[in-house]
VODOVO-604373 format. One record per residue: x, y, z of N, C-alpha, C in turn. Coordinates in pm, whole numbers, plus 32768, in hexadecimal, padded with zeros to 4 digits. Atoms other than C-alpha are relative to their C-alpha. Layout:
<marlos>
XYZXYZXYZ/...
</marlos>
This chain:
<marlos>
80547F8980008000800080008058807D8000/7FEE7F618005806981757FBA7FAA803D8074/802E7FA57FA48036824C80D0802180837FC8/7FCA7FA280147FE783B180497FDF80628074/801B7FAD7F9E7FF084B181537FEE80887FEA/803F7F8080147F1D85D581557F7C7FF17F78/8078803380477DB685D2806A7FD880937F97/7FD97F8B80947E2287337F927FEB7FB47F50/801D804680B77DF3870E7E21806A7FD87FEB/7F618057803D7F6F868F7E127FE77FAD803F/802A807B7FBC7F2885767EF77FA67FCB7FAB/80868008802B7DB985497E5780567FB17F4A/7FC28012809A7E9685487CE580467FAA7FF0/7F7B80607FEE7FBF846B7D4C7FA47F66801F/8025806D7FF37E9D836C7DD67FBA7FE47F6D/807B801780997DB583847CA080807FC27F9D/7FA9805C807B7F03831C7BB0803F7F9C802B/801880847FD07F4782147C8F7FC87FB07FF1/8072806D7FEC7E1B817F7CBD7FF17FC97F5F/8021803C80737DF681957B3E80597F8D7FB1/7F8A807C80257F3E80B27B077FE87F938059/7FE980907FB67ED47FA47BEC80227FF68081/7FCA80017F747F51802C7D487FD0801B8064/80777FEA7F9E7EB8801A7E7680268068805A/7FF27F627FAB7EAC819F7F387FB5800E8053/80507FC87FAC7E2D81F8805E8027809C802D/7FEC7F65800B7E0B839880957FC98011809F/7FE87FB87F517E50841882108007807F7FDF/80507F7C7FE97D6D85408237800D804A809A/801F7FFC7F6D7DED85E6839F7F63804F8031/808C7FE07FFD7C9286A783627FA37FD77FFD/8078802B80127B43865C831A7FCD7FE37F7F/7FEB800C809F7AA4861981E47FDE809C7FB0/7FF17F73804D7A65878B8198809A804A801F/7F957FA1803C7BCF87D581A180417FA67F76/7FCE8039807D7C2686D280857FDA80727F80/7FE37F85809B7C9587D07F3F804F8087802D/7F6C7FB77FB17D90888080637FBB80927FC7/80097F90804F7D7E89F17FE57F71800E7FBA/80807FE6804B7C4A89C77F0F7F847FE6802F/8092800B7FC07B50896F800B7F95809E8008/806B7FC27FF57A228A1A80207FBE80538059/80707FD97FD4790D8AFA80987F7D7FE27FDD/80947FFA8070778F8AE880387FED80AB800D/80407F787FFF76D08C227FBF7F7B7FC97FEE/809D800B802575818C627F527FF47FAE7F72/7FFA803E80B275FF8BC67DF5804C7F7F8020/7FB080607FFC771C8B0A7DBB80707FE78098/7F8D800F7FA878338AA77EA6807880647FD3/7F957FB58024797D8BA67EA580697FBB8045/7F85800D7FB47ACB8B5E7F0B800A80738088/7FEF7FA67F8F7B3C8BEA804C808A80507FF7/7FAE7FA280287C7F8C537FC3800680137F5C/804A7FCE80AA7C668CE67E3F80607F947FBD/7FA78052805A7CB88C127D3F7FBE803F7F72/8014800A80937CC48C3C7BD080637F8A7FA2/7F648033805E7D968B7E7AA6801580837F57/7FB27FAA805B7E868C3079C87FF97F957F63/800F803E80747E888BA1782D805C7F788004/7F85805680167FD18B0E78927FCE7F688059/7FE3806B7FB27F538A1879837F8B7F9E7FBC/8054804880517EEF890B78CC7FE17F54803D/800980767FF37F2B87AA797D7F7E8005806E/80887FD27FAA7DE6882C7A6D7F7C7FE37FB6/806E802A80657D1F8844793B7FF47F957FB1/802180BD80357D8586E4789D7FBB7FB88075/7FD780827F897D4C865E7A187F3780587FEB/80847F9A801B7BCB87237A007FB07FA97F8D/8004804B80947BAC867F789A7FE67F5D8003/800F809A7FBB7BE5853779527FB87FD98014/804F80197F9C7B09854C7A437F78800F7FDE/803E8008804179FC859F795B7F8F80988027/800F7F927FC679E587057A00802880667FA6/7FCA7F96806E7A9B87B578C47FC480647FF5/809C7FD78039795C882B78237FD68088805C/7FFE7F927FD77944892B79638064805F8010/7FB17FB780087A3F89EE79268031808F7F93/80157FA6807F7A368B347885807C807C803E/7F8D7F987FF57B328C5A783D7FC380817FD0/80337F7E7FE37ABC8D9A78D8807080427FD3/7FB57F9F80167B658EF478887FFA803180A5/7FE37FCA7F7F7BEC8F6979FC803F806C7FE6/7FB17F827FFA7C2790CD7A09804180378090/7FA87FC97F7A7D3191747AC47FDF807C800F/80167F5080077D5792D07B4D803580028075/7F887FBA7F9A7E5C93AC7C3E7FCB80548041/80297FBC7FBA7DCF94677D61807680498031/7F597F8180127ECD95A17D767F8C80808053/80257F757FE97E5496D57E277F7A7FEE8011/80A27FF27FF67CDD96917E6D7FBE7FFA7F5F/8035801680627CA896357CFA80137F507FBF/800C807B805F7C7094F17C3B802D7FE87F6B/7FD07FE9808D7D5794DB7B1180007F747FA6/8041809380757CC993B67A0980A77FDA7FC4/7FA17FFE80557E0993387987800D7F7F7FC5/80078071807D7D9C920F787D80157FD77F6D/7FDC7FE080937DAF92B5773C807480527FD8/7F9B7FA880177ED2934E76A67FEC80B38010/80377F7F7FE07E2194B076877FFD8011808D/7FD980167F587DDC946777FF806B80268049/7F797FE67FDA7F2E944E78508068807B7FE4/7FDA7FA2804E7F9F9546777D7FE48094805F/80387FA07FB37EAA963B782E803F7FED80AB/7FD07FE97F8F7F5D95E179868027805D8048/7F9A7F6C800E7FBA97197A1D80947FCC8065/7FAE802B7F85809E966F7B1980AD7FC87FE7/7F89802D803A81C396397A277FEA80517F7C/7FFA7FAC8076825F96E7792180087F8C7F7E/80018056806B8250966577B8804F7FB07FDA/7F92805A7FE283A295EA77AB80017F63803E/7FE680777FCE836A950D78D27F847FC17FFB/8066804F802A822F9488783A80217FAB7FBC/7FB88027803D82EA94237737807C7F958016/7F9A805B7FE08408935F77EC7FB47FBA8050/805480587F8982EA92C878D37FDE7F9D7F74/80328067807182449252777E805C7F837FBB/7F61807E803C838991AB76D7802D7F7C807D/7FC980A17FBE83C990C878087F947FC7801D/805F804C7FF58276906378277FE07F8C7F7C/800D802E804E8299900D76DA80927F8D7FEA/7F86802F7FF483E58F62772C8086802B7F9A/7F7D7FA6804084CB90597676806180558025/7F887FEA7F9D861B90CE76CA801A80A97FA2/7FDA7F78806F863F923E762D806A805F804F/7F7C7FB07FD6877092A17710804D80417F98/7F8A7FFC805F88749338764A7FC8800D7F56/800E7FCB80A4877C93AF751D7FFB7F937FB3/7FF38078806187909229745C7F877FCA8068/807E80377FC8863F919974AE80577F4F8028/7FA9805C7FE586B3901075457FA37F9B8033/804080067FF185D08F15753F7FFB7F708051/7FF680717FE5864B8DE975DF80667FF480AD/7F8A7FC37F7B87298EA277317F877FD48073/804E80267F9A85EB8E1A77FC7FCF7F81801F/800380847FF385D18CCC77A180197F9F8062/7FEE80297F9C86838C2878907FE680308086/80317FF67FA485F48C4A79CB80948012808D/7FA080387F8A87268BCC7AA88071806C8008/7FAC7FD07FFA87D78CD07A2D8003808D806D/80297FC57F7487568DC27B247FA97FFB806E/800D80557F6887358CD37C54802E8068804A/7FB67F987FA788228DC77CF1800F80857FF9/80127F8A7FEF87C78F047C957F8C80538036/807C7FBD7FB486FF8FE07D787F8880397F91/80817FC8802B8590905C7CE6800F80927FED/7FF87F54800B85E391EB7D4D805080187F8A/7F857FFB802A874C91AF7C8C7FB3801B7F9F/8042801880688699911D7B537FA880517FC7/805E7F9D8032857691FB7B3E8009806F7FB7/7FD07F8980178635934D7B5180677FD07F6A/7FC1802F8073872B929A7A387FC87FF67F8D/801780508079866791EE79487F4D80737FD0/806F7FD37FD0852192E479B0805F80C27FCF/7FA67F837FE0856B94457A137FD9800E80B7/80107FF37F93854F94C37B967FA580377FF5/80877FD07FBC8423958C7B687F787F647FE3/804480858018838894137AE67FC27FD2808A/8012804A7FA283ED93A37C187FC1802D8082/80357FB97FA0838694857D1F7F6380297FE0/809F7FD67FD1823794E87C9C7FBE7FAB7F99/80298076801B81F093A07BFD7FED7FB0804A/7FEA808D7F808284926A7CBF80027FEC8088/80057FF77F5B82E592F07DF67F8B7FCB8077/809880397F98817593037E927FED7F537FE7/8038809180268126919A7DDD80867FA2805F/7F9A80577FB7825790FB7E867FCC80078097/801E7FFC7F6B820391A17FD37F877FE3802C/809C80257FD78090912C7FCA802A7F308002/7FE38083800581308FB07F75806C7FDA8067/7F8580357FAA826F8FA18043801F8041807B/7FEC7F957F76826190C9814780A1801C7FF1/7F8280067FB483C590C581EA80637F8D7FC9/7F87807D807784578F88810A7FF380467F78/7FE57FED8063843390577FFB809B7FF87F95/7F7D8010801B859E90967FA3803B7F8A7FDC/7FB480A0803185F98F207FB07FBC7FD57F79/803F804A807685208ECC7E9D80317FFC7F7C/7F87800C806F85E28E6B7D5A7F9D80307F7E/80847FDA809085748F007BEC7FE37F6F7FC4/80288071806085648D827B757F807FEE800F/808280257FF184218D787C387F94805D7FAD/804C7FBA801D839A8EBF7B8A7FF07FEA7F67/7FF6800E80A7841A8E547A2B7F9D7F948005/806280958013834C8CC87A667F9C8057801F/80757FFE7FC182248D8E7AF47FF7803D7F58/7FFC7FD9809182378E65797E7FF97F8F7F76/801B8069809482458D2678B67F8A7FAF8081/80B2805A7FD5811C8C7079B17F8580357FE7/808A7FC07FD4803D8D6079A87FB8801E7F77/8058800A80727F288D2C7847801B80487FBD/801A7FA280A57EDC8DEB76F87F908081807B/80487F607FD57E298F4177267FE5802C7F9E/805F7FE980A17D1A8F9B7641802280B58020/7FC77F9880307DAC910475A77F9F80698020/805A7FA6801D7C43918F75B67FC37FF6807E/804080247F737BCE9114772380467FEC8083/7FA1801F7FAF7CE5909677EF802B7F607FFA/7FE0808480017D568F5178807FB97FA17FF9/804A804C80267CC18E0C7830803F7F7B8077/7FCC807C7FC27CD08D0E79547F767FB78013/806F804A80307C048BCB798E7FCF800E80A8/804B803C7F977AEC8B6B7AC17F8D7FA47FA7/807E805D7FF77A098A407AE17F6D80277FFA/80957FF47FD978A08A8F7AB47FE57F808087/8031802E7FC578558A2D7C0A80AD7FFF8070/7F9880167FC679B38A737C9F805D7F7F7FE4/7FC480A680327ABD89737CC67FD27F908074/805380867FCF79DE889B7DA180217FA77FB3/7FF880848038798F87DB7CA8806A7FA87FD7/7FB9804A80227AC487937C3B804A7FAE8079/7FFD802B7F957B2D87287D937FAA7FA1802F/806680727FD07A0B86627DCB80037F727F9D/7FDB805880427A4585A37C8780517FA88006/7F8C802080007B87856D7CC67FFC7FB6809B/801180817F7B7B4A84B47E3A7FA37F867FCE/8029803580167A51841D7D9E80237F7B7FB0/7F818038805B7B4D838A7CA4805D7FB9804C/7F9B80537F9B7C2E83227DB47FA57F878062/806680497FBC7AEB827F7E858006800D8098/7FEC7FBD7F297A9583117FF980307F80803E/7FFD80657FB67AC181AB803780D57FF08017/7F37800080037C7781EF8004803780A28042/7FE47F6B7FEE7C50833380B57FC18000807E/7FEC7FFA7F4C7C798344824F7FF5809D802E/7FCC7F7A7FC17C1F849782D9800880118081/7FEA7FC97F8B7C4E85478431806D7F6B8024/7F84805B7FEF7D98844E83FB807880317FFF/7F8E7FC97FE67EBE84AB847C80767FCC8006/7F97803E80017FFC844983F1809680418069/7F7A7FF57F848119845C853B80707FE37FF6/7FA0806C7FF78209837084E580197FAA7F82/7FC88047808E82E382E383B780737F8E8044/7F5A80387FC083A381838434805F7FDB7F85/7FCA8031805084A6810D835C80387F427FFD/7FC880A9800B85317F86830580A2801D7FB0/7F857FDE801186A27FE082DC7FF380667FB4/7FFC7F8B8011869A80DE81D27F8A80137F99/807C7FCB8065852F80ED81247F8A7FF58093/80A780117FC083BB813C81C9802C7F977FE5/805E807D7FF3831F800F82517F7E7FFB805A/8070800A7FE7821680B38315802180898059/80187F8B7FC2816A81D383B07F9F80118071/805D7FD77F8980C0824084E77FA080577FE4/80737FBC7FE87F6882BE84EE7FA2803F804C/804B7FED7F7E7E95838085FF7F5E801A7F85/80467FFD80557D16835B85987FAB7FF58075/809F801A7FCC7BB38390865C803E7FE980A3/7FBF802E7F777CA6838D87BB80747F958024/7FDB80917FF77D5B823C874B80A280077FB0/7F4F7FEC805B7EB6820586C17FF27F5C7FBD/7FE7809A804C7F2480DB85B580917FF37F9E/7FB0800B8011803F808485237FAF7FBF7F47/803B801E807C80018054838780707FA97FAC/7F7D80038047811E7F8782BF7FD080757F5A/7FFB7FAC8098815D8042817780677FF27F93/7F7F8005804D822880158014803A80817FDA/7FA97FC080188259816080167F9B8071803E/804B7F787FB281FC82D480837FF080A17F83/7FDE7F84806B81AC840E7FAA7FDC803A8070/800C7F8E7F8881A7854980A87FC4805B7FB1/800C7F7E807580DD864B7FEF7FB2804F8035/80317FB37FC8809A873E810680868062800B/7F927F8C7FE781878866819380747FD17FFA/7F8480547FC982E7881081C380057FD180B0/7FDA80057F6782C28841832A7FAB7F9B803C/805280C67FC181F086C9833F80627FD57FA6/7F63803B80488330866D825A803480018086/7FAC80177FBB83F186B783637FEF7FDB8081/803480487F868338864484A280127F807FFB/802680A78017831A850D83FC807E7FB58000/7F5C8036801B84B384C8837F806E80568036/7F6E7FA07FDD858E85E58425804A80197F5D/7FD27FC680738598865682B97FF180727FEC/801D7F78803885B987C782877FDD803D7FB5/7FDB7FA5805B854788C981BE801E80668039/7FB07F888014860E8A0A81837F7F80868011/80847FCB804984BF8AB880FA7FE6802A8043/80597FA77F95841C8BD981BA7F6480147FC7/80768018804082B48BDC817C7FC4808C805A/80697FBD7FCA81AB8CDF81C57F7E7FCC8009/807A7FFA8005804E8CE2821E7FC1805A7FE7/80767FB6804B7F108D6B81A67F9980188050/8073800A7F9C7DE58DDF82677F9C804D7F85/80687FF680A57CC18E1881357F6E7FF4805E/80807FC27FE67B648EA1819B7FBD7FC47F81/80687FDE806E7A4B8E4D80A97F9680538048/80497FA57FB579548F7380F77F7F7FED7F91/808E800A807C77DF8F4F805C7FC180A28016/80397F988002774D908E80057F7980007F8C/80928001804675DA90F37F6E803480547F93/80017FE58090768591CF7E598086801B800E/7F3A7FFC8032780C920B7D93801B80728080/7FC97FC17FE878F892947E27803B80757F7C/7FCA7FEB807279C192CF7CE17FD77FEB7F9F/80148033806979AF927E7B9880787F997FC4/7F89806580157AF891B67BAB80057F7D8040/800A80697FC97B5790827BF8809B7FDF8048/7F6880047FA27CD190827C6A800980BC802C/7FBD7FA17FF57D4091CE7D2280477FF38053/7F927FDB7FAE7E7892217D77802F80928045/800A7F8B7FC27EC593327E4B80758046804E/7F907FB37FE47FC194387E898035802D806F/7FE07FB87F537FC0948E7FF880007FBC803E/7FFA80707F8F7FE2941E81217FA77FF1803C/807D8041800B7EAF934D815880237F93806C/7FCE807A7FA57E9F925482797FC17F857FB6/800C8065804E7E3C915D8144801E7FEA7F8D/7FAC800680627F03910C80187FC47FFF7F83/80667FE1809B7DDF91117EF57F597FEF8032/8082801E7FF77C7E90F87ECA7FCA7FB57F86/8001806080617C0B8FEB7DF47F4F7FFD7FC1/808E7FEA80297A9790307D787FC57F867FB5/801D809380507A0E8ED07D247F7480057F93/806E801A804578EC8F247C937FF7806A7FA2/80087FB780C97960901C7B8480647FAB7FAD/7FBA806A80407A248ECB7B177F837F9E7FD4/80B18042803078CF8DD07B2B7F7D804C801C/80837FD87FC177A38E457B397F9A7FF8808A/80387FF27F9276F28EAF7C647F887F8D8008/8083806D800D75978DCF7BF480577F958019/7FCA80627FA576738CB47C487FE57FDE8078/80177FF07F91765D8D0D7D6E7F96803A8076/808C7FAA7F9E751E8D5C7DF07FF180847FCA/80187FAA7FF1752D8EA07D5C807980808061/7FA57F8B7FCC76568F297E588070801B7FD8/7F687FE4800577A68F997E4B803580188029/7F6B802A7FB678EC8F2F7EAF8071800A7FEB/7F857FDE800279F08FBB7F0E80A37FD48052/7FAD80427FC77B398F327F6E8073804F8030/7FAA7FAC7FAD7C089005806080947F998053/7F8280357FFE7D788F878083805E8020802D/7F4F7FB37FD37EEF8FA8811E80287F768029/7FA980507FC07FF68EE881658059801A8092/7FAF7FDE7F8B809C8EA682AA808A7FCA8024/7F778034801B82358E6B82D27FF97FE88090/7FAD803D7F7F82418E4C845C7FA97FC0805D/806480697FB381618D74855C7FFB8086806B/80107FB67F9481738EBE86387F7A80927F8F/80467F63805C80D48FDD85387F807FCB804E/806D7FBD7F937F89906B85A97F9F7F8E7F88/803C802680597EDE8FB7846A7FC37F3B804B/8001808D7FD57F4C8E4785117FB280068078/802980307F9D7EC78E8486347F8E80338025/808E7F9C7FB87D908F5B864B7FA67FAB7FF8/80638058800F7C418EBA86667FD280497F73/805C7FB1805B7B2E8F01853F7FD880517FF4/80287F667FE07A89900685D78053807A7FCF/7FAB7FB97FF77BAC90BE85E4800E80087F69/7FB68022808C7C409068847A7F56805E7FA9/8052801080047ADC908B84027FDB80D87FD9/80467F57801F7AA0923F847A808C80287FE5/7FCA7FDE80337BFB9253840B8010802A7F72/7FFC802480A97BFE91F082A27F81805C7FC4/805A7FC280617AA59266827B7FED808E800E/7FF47F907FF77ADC93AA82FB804980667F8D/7FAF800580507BE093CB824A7FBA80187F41/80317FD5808C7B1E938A80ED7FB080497FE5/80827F717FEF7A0994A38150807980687FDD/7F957F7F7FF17B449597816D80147FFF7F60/7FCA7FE4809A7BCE95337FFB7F79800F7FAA/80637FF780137A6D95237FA67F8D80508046/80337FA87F9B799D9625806A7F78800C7FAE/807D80077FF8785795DE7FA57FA87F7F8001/7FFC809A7FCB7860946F80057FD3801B808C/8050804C7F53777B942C814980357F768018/800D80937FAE77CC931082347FA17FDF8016/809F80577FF8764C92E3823A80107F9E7F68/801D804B8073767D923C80DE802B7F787FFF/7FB1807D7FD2775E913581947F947FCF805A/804980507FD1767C901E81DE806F7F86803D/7FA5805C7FCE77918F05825080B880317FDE/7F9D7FDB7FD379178F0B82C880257F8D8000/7FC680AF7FF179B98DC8829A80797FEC8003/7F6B800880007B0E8D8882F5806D7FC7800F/7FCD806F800A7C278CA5828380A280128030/7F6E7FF17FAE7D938C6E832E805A7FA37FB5/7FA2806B7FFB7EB98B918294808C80348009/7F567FAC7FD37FFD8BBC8345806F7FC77FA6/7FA7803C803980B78B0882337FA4800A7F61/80278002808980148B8280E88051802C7F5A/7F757FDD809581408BE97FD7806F802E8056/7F5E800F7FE882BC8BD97FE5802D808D7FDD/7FD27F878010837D8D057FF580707FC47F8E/7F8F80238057844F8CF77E9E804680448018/7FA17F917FBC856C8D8B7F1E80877FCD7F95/7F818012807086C98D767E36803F7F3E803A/7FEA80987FFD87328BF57E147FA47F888039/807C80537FF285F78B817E50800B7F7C7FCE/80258093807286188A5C7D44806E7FAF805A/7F93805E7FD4874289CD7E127FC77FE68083/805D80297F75862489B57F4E7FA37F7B7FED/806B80208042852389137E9B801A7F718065/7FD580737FBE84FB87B47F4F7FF07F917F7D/8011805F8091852586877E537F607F967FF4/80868046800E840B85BF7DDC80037F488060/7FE7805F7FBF84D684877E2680437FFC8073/7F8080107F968577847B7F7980317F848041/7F9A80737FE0862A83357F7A80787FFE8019/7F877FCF8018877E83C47F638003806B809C/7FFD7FAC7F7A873084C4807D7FB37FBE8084/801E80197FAC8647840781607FF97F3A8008/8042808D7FE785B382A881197FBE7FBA7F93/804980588089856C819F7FBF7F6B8021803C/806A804A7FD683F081AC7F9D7FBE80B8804A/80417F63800783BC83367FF7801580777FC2/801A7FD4808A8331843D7F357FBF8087804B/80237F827FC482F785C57F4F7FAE80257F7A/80457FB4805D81CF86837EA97FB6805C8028/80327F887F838185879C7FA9802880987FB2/80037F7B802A81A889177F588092803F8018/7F907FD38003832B88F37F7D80347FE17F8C/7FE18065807E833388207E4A802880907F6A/7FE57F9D805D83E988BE7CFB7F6B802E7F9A/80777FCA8071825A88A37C3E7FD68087802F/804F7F5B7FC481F289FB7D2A806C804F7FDD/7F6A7F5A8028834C8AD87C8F7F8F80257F51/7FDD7F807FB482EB8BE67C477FAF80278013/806C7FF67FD7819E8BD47CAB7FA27FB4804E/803F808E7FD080DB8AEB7D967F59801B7FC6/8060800480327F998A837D0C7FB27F737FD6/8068809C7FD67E8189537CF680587FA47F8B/7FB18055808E7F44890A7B8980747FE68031/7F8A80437FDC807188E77C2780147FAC807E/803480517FC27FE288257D3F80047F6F7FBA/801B8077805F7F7287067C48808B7FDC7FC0/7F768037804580CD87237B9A80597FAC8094/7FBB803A7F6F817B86D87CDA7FCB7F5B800A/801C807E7FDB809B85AA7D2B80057F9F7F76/7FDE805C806D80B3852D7BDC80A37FE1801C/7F6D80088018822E85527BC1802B7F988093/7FEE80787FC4825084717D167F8B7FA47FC7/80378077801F815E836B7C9B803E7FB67FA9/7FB68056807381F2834E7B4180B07FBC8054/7F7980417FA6836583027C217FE47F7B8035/802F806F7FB4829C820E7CF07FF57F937FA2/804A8052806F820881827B9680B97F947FCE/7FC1803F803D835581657B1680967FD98066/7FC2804C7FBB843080D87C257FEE7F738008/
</marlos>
């Protein structure tokens, strides 16, 4: 038996291509069965179900939508136009269309112009346009983000462009963060319709379904929740079995092998195997309101905001989805287990944030806020910080820990330079196929 630990869509993925070769998996859920899909679990509304932290997919991520295709879930999947827009000064600046952008007042034309060329992955240092100086990725592992920007960018790019967007994602790790991660996020991130904006995908009906398919695919009957994997023993130098706490009870399981495809830090409880990797957390509000806020659906925002964007879900799907309301997704990341974010109750978080969006918005009522819902994960994305790729934990760790175990957690190389449900599935594929072919 395969023991996979943890019931995330990389676990969920790694058992499903198992099971389909003939191998027998059992999936250790330390939750319940509404946390199986890790990250993508749910809320209800008046409509459909939402995620509790935002999800979308980018054009690029494609082994999500073969695994969708599979499952016979394809078919819901459609590719909305998500518009962006830059909150600067108490205004809302649309920036989807070139004219848009163009009209920015917040940069001069110049550095519109050197913003455009590296988005487009072009090197126009030195007057000779260069179209291939970005290709490799590895090649700036080790160069800082500020360095790069002001270089390849200009400094007013970076300061009244990136700056805020870094400090709404990284706070205080900003600086460490390497440009390889900003160049992969520039080639992950979809096509962009010229006349509307960006074009990313959602599930009619969220990614429930695809989550639900996909256990379903594996069979609740190979899937253990409020199971708690404690304990990895070994038989000289491979797994041969794992400890379980379950319903009050403990058991001892043999096993031919182990995939880990939760945090590192149940990696390393389990084998005294390290990761390097600093991770942040996320604390994500969905707020229901009786009418828009915006007319956008991503904003990013220039000041100092005690929340790092505002994510407007329902100028992405339609509100009738949903009963009719709209949802908005109020966001930040948190770098230390002490900040005021980690530790406040709801309440608190709650007349902060929304205070807060009356102020940038001052003809926005908090009477229009009908529900406050509020989500915590102290381990939700990796800080890419310079040599990131030499952190990454391996897929196989036979060589570092033990024949017979297997990493597909959010330290794994499928989340560079972005963590996400598609690179979830890659992960658990990429240990299965190892397993397959050992």
């Amino acid at each position: 038996m395969i023991a996979i630990v943890g019931g995330g869509i990389a676990g969920l993925a790694a058992a499903r291509r198992l099971r389909a070769n003939g191998r027998e998996v059992t999936v250790y859920e330390a939750g319940g069965e509404d946390a199986l899909g890790g990250l993508a679990r749910t809320y209800g509304t008046a409509g459909d179900d939402i995620e509790q932290f935002y999800h979308h997919l980018s054009k690029s991520e494609e082994t999500i939508v073969e695994l969708a295709e599979e499952l016979g879930v394809g078919d819901r999947l459609e590719w909305l136009v998500g518009k962006n827009a830059y909150y600067v000064d108490g205004v809302v600046h649309p920036l989807d269309t070139p004219w848009q952008i163009l009209a920015y007042p917040h940069m001069s034309v110049y550095d519109k112009f050197r913003l455009g060329m590296l988005t487009l992955e072009i090197d126009v240092r030195g007057g000779i346009p260069s179209f291939d100086t970005y290709d490799d990725l590895a090649d700036f592992e080790d160069v800082p983000i500020r360095e790069f920007l002001v270089e390849h960018t200009s400094r007013g790019v970076y300061e009244n462009f990136f700056e805020p967007l870094l400090d709404a994602k990284f706070g205080s790790r900003k600086d460490d963060v390497s440009a390889a991660w900003l160049l992969g996020r520039v080639k992950f991130r979809g096509e962009r319709d010229l006349l509307r904006g960006e074009i990313l995908g959602y599930f009619d009906g969220g990614f429930a379904p695809v989550i639900e398919a996909l256990v379903e695919d594996v069979g609740m009957e190979n899937v253990e929740t409020n199971a708690r994997v404690v304990d990895l023993d070994m038989d000289g130098d491979a797994a041969s079995a794992i400890t379980v706490e379950q319903d009050g009870e403990t058991r001892t399981e043999a096993v031919d092998g182990v995939v880990v495809a939760t945090m590192p830090n149940v990696l390393e409880d389990l084998t005294g195997y390290a990761c390097d990797i600093d991770f942040q957390g996320a604390v994500c509000a969905v707020v229901t309101m009786d009418e828009p806020l915006t007319d956008t659906y991503w904003l990013n925002i220039a000041h100092d905001a005690p929340f790092g964007a505002l994510i407007e879900h329902t100028n992405f799907v339609p509100p009738e989805r949903y009963g009719g309301d709209h949802l908005l997704y109020v966001a930040s990341y948190v770098q230390t287990e002490d900040e005021w974010l980690a530790t406040a109750d709801e309440e608190e978080i709650e007349d902060r944030w929304l205070d807060h969006v009356v102020e940038m918005f001052p003809d926005f009522s908090r009477e229009a806020v009908t529900e406050f819902r509020l989500a915590r994960a102290p381990r939700a994305a990796p800080v890419y910080e310079r040599g990131y790729l030499d952190l990454v934990v391996p897929y196989d760790l036979s060589d570092e820990v033990a024949a017979g175990l297997y990493y597909a957690g959010m330290a794994s190389e499928a989340q560079y330079p972005e963590r996400s449900l598609n690179g979830g599935v890659v992960a658990g594929y990429e240990c299965a196929d190892r397993i397959l072919g050992s």
